[in-house]
N, C-alpha and C positions, 0 to 999 in steps of 0.2 A: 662312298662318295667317289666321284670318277672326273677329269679333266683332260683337256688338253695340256700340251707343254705351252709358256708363252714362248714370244718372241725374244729371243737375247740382243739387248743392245750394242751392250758394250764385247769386246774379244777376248776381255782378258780375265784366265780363268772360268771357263766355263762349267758346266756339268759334265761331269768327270763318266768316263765310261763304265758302265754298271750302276750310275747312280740315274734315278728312274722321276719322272716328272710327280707331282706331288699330285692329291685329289684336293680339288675343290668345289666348292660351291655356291652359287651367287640368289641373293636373297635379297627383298624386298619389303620395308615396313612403313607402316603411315604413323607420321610420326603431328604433332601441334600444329608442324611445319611446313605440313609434306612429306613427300615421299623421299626414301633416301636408298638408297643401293648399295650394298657389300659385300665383299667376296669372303669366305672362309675356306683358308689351309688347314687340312692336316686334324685331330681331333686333339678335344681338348687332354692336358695333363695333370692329374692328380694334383694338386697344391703345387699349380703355376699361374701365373698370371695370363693371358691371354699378349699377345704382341700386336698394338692396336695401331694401325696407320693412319695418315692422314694429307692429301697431297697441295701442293701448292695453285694458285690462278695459273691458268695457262694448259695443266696436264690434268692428268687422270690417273690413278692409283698403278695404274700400268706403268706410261710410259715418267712417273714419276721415282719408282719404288723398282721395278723388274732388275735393273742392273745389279743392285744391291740385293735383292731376296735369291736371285739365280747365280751370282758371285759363290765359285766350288768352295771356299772355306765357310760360306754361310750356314751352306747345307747343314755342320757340325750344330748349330745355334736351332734355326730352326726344327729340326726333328724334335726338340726336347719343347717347342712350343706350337699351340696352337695360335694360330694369326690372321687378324681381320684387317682387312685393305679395305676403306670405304670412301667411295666418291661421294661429291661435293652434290647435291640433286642437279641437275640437268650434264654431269660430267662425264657421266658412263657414257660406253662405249654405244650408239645406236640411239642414243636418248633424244626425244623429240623439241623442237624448238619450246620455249616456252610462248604464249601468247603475249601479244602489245599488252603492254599495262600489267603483266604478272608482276607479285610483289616479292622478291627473290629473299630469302631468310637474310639476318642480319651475322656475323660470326657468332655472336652472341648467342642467335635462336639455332645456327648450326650448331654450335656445343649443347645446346637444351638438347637436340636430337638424341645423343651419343646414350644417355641412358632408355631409351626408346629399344636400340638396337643391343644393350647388354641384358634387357631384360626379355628378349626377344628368345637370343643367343644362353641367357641361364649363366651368364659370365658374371662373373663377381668381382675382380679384381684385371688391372689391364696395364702390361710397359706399352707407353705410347711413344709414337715416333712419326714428328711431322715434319714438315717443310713448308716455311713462308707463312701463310694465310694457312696452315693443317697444324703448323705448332705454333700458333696464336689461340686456335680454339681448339686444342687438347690441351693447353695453359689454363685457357678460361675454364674449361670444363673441370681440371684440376684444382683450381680456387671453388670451384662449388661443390666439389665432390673430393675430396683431398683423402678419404677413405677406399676409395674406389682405383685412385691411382699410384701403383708402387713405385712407379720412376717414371722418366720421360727423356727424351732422345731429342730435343729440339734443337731444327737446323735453318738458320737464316732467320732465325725470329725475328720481330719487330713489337716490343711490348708496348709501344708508343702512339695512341693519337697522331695523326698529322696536325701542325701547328699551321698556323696562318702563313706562315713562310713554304711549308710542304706542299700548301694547299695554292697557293700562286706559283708555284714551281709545275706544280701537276699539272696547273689551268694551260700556264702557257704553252708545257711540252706537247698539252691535247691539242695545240691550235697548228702546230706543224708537226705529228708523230699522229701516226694512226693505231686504233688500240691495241691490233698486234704488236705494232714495234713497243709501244709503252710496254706490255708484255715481258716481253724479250729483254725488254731491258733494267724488268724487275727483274727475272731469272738469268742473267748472266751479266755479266762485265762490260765495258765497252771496248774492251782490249781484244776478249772471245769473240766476239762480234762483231768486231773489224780485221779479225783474224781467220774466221768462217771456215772452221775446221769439219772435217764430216759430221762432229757430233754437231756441230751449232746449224751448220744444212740442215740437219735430218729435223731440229726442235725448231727451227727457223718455218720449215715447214708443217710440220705439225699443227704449228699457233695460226699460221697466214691461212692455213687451207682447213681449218677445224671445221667441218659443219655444223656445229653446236656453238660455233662462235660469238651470237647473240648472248646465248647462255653464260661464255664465260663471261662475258661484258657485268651480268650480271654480279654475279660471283667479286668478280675485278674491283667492283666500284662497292660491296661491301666491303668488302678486305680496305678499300682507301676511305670507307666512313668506319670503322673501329672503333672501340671506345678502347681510353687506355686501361691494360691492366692494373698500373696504379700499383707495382710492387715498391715493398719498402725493405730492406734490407733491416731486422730486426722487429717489425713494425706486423702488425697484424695480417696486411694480407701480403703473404708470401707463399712460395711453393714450398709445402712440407715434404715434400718425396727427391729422393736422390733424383741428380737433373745434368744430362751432358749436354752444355750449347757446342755446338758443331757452325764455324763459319770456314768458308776461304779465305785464304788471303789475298788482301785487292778485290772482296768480291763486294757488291751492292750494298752490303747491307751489313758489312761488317763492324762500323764504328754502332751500331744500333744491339748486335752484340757483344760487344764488349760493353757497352750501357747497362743490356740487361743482366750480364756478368755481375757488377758491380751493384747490383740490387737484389740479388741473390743471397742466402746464406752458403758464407764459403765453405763449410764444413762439410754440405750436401751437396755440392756444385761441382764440375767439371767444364773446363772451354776448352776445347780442341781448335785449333785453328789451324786448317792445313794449308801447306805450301803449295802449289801446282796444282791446284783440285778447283779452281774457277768460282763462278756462283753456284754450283750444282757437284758439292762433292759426290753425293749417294749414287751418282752418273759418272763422273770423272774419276775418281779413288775408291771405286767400292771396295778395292781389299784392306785398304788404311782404315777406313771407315766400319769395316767389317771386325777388325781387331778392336779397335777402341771399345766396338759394342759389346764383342765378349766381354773387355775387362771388366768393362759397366756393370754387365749380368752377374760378373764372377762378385764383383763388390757388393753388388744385393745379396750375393749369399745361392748363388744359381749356376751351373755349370764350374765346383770347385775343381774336379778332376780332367777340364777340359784339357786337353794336347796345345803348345803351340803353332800357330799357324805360320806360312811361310813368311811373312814379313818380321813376325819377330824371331824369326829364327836366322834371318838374315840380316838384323839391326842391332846395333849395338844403343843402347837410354844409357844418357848422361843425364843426369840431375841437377840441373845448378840454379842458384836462387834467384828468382827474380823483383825486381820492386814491383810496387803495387801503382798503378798507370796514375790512378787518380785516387792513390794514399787508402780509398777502404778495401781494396783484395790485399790485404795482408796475410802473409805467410804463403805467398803463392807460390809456384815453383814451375819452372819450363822444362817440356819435355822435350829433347830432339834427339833427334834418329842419323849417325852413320852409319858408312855404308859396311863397315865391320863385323863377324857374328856375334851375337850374343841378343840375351832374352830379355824385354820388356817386361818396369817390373809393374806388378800390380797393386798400387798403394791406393789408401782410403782418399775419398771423396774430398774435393776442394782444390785440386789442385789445376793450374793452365796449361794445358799441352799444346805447343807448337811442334806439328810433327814438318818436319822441314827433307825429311826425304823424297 
């Protein structure tokens, strides 16, 4: 397999000198649904799971994923896995408008796709890791495949229907916001946004100037018709696989996880909720983000003998207890980070991390 390097978004941390762009490969299957497009890193590894991505409305496995996958302490993570980035159908890079009247899949019939593309690929097992509307239907796809998926990495979830109150909120916003800004202003904050920093320039433009923008329209208005996932905390349909929610703090959609937190089984569950990392940690904090992951991996039982990376060699975890928001996360515990040395420890599943450095 052979690639280009991509593009680096973010500055910090880059690909370290001697360290070489990865081989990929971009493939195409027809799936009930359609056609769908996906890149493959790197080959597969003897009794590992595959690292299966999935991006949010607005981006594309690129500019959704690149900061975080090209992040120098990632590199340590991914050489031990193979990994598929898959866009949304009409979201890849160069993809052609779809026609008036195309019927755009539902998240639902996007998740039906995912085993299309694992049997395609000869993968059997897959850590997913989405964003927004990508960890809605790697959820879904986990409820119907809970065999298939060993963990999941979900950031900005929303496991919720919109209620008639969501749904006149949305009406109205569409009648003076246009569907870029709605957009925009699912993926990031209104703080970032009236703060219009080079990162929010750069995805500001992204969204406004997309040529495929019809397409995402598409995409947009399934992700706002969703059906709820209907988790029950104890109750039959739950995620059976170790599960890290990932939100901002102050970001769009963070009262939505700590919802889906709280419907979770604690024992297999992680919330990370980072400080300063806006609506789009995986963009803003890929290296905060990049450590949690390993722990995650380490705690499946995957990378035991990994090295510490700079951030926790540079932070001192404190442990202290926390209540539970809304009485069922019980026995949770917060994690925060000064700016002191010392090593992050790496405890079993269930607990709340607020990393506040």
């Amino acid at each position: 397999m052979a690639e280009l390097q991509e593009v680096q978004i973010t500055e910090e941390r880059p690909l370290l000198p001697g360290q070489t762009p990865e081989a990929a490969k971009t493939h195409s299957v027809e799936t009930p649904y359609g056609s769908v497009t996906f890149t493959v890193y790197g080959t597969p590894k003897p009794k590992r799971p595959a690292i299966f991505t999935y991006h949010d409305v607005g981006l594309n496995y690129k500019s959704c994923f690149q900061p975080l996958f090209q992040f120098g302490d990632m590199q340590e993570i991914i050489q031990n896995f193979v990994r598929v980035h898959v866009d949304a159908p009409g979201m890849e890079e160069g993809a052609p408008v779809f026609p008036v009247g195309y019927q755009y899949p539902s998240l639902d019939q996007l998740a039906d796709m995912i085993p299309c593309i694992l049997q395609y690929l000869n993968f059997s097992s897959i850590i997913g890791v989405g964003v927004g509307a990508g960890a809605y239907i790697l959820s879904r796809f986990a409820l119907t495949h809970p065999d298939t998926v060993e963990g999941l990495v979900l950031i900005n979830i929303d496991p919720n229907a919109k209620g008639w109150m969501d749904w006149a909120a949305h009406k109205l916003t569409g009648l003076t916001s246009s569907i870029p800004e709605m957009i925009l202003g699912h993926l990031f904050s209104q703080e970032e946004l009236s703060g219009n920093s080079e990162l929010i320039q750069k995805y500001r433009n992204i969204v406004m100037h997309a040529p495929n923008l019809d397409n995402i329209e598409l995409y947009w208005n399934s992700y706002n018709n969703r059906r709820d996932l209907n988790l029950e905390r104890g109750g039959d349909v739950t995620l059976k696989c170790p599960v890290m929610l990932v939100v901002g703090d102050q970001a769009p959609h963070e009262d939505a996880v700590v919802e889906c937190n709280s419907k979770l089984d604690p024992t297999q569950t992680s919330f990370l909720k980072m400080a300063d990392s806006g609506g789009q940690p995986q963009l803003t904090q890929p290296g905060k983000l990049t450590e949690a992951f390993k722990y995650f991996l380490q705690g499946m039982g995957y990378m035991a003998s990994s090295c510490m990376t700079r951030l926790s060699r540079s932070r001192t975890a404190s442990l202290t207890s926390a209540a539970s928001i809304d009485g069922n996360r019980s026995r949770s515990r917060t994690l925060s980070q000064s700016s002191e040395s010392g090593p992050l420890p790496s405890g079993p599943p269930g607990h709340t991390m607020e990393v506040s450095c």
